[in-house]
C-alpha positions as CSV (number, residue, x, y, z in Angstrom):
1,X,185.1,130.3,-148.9
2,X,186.0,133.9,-147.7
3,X,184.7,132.8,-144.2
4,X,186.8,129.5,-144.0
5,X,189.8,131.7,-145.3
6,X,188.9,134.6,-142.1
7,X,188.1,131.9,-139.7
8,X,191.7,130.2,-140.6
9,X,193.3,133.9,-140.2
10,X,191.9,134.5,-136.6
11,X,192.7,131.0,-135.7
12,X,196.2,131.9,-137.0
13,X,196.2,135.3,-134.9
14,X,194.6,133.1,-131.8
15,X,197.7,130.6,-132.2
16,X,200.2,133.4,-132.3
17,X,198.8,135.6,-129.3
18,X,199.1,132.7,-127.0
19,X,202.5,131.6,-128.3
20,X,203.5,135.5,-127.6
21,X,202.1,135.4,-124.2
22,X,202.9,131.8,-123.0
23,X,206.8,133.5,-124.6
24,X,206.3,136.7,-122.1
25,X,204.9,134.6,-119.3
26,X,208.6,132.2,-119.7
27,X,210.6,135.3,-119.8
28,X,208.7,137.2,-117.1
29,X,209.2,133.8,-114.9
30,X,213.2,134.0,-115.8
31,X,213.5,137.0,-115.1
32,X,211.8,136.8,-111.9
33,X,214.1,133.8,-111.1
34,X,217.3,136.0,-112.0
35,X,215.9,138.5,-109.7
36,X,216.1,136.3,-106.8
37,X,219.2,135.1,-107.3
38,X,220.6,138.8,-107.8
39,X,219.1,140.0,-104.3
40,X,220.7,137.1,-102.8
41,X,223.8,137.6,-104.3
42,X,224.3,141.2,-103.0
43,X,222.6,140.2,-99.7
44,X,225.2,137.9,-99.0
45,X,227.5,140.8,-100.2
46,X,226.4,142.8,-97.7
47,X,226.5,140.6,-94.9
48,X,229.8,139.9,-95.8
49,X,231.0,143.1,-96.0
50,X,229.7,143.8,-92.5
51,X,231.2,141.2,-91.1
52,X,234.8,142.1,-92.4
53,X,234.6,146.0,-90.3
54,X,232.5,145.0,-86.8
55,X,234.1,145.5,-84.1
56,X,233.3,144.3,-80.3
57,X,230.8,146.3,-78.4
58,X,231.5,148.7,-75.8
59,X,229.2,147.2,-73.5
60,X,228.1,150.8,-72.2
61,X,225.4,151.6,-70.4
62,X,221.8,152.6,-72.1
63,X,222.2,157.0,-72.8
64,X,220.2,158.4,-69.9
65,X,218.4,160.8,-72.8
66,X,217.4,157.6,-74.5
67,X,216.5,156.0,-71.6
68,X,215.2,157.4,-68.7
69,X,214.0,154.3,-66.7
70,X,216.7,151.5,-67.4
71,X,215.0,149.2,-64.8
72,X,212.3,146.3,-66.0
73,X,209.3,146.3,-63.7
74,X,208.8,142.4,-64.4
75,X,205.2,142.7,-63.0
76,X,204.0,145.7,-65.2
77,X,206.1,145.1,-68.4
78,X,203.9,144.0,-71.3
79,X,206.9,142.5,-73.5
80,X,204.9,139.3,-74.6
81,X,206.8,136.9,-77.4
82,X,205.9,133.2,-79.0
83,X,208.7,130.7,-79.5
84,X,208.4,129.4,-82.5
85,X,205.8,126.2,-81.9
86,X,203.8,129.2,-81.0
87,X,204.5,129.4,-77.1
88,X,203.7,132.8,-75.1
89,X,206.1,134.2,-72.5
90,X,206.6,137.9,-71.0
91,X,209.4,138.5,-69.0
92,X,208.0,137.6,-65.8
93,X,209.2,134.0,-67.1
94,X,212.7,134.8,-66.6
95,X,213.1,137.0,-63.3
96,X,216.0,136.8,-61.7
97,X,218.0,135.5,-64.7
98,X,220.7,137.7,-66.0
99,X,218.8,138.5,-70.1
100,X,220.3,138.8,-73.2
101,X,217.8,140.2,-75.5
102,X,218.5,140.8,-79.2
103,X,216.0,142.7,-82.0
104,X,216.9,142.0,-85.3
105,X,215.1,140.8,-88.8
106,X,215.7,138.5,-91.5
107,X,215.9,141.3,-93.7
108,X,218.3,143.0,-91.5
109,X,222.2,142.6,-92.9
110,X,224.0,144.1,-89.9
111,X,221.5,141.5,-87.9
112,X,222.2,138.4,-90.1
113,X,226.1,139.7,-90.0
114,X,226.7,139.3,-86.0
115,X,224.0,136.3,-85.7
116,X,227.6,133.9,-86.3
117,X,229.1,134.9,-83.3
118,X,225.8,135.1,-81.7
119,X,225.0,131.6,-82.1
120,X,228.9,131.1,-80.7
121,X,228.4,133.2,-77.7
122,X,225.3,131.1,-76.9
123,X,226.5,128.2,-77.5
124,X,229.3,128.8,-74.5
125,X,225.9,129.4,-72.1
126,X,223.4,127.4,-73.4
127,X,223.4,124.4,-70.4
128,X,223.5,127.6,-68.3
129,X,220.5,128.0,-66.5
130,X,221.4,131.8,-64.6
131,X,221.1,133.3,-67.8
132,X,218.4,133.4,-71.0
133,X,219.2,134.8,-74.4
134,X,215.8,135.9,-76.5
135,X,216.3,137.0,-80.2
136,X,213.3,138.9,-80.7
137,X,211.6,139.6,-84.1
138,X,208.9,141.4,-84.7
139,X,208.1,139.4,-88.5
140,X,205.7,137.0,-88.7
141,X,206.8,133.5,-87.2
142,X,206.7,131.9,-91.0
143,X,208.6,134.4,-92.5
144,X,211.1,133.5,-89.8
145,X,210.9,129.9,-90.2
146,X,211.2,130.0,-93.9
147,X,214.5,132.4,-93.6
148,X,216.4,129.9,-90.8
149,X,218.0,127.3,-93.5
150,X,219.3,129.7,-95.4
151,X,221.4,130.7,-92.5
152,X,223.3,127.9,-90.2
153,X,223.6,130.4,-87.5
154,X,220.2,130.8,-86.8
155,X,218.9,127.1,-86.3
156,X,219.8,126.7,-83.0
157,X,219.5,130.1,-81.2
158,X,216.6,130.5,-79.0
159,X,214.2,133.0,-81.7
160,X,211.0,134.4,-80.4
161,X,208.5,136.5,-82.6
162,X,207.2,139.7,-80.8
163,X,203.0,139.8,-80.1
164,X,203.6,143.0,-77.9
165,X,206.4,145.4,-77.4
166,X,207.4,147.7,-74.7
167,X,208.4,151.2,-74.4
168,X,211.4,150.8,-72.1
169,X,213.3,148.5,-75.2
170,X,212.1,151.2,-77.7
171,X,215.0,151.5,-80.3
172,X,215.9,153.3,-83.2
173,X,217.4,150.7,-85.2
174,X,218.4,147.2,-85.3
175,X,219.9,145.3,-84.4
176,X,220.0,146.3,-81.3
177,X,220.8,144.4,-77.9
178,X,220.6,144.2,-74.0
179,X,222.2,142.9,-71.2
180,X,220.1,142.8,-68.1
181,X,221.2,141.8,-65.2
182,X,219.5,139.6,-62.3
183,X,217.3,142.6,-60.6
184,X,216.3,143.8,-64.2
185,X,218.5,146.4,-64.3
186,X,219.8,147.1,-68.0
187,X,223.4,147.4,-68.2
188,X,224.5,147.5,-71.9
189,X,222.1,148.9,-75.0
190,X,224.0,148.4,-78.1
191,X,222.8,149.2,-81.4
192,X,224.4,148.1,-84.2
193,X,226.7,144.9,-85.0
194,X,229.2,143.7,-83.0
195,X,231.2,140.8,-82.4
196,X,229.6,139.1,-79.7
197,X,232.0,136.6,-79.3
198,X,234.4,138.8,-78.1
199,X,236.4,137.1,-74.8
200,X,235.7,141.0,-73.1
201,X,231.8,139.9,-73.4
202,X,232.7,136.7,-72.2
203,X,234.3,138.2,-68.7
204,X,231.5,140.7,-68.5
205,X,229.0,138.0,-68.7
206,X,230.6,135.6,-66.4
207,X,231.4,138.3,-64.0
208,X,227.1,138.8,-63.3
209,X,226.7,135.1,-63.4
């Protein structure tokens, strides 16, 4: 009798334990779920927020202390990047094309901020075959692929994942951009957001086309 009456007791304790933990393991998941949703709340927050104060760029040439060598040696540069169906280029694919080359990240707010006007200064060259526009991340290519519905601006750019960087587009932040002209000179390094869209990019850009 005393060991039915013990057996019944642990099976009582047994029951409870996993109700307690099968409780934890619901609340842990809700909370995990809240969690998401908070970070992107505040993301979008701060993208917004961004996009309310950015300005157009200067579209000033690279500082000469940053940048000693401002010319691309096409033959020697070891800037290799996939597409996203896994394709390999370098920039000996695009010689002779005026380049505008943008680092960023999906978890990059000031990135995500001007990628809008991005995706509307591309869309004004896209049938344009004088100049290419690569948006260069160094994340994985499925952490980039899972990010792109969440953001409309991003679906139809041209994005490229980085397999081997260079020295001469060393930066110290991103986003950070380039304009290159035909004979691989760069022109304009610009870090930070900016409104890309701007019509004095626009008359720049035709103006080496």
């Amino acid at each position: 009798m005393a060991k039915t009456i013990k057996l019944a007791n642990y099976q009582g304790l047994l029951i409870i334990l996993v109700g307690a933990l099968a409780y934890l393991s619901y609340t842990n998941y809700n909370l995990e779920q809240d969690l998401e949703k908070y970070k992107e709340y505040y993301k979008t927050i701060a993208i917004k927020y961004v996009q309310e104060i950015i300005e157009k760029p200067e579209l000033s040439a690279p500082d000469p202390e940053e940048m000693e060598i401002t010319t691309i040696d096409f033959e020697s540069n070891m800037l290799l990047f996939n597409d996203l169906e896994g394709n390999e280029f370098s920039l000996r694919n695009f010689e002779n094309k005026v380049l505008f080359i943008n680092y960023w990240a999906t978890w990059c707010n000031p990135c995500l901020a001007e990628m809008p006007n991005m995706a509307e200064l591309y869309n004004k060259y896209k049938d344009n075959n004088e100049i290419v526009f690569l948006y260069l991340s160094k994340e994985e290519a499925q952490t980039i692929i899972d990010y792109i519905p969440k953001d409309e601006s991003l679906k139809d750019l041209p994005i490229y994942k980085i397999i081997t960087d260079d020295d001469l587009f060393a930066t110290s932040g991103i986003p950070t951009t380039f304009i290159v002209n035909r004979k691989g000179k760069i022109l304009v390094k610009d870090v930070g957001s900016a409104l890309w869209n701007d019509p004095s990019v626009v008359n720049y850009i035709n103006n080496l086309l």
